[in-house]
C-alpha positions in Angstrom: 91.4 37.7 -82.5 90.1 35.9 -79.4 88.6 37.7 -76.9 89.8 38.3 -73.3 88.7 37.2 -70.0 88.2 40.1 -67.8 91.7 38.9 -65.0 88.8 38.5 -62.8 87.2 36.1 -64.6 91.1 34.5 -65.4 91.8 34.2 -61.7 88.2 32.6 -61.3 88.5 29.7 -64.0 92.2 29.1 -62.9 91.1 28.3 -59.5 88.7 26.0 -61.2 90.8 23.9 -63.1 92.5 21.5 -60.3 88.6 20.3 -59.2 87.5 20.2 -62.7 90.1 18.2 -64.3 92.0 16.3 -61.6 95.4 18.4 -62.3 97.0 21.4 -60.9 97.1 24.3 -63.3 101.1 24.2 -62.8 101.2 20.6 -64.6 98.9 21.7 -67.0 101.2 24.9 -67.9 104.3 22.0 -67.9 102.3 20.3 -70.5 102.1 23.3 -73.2 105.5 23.5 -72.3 106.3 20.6 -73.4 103.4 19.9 -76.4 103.8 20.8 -79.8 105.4 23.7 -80.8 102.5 25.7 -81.6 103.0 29.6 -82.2 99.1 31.1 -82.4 97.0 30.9 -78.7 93.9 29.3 -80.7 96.4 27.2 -82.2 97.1 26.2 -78.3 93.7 26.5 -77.2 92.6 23.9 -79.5 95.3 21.6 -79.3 94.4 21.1 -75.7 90.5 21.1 -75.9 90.9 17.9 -78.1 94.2 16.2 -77.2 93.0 16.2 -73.3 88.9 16.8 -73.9 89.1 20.3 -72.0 86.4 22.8 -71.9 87.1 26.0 -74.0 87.3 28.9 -70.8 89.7 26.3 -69.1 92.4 25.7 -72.4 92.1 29.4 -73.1 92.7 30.4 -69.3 95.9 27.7 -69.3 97.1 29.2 -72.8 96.6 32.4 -71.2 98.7 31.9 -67.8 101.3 30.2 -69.7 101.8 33.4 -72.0 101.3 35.5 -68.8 104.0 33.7 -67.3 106.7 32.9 -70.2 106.1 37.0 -70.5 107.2 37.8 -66.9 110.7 35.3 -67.6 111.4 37.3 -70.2 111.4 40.3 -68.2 113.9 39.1 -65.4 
């Protein structure tokens, strides 16, 4: 089991991504959307790191928002 970012931390490294990658965190949650239909978060995590050469915090923290979010959907 993977450990968790404090949401400190998660808020942190999300604000990161855009200046550390050249993409908005929104297109990056659009592209698990649409990537390969991977059920496990390391399974997603790792998928990312080498299809698109991301650092580990910053796939973990877009794996994370993307569950965060498809979480609240389900709510509604």
């Amino acid at each position: 089991m993977s450990q968790l970012f404090s949401e400190e931390t998660h808020r942190n490294l999300l604000a990161r991504i855009p200046h550390c990658t050249g993409r908005e965190v929104t297109d990056w949650l659009r592209t698990v959307e649409e990537g390969p239909a991977l059920v496990r978060f390391e399974e997603k995590v790792s998928w990312l790191r080498h299809e698109y050469d991301l650092a580990y915090g910053h796939a973990k923290a877009i794996v994370h928002e993307y569950d965060l979010r498809r979480a609240a959907r389900k709510l509604l």
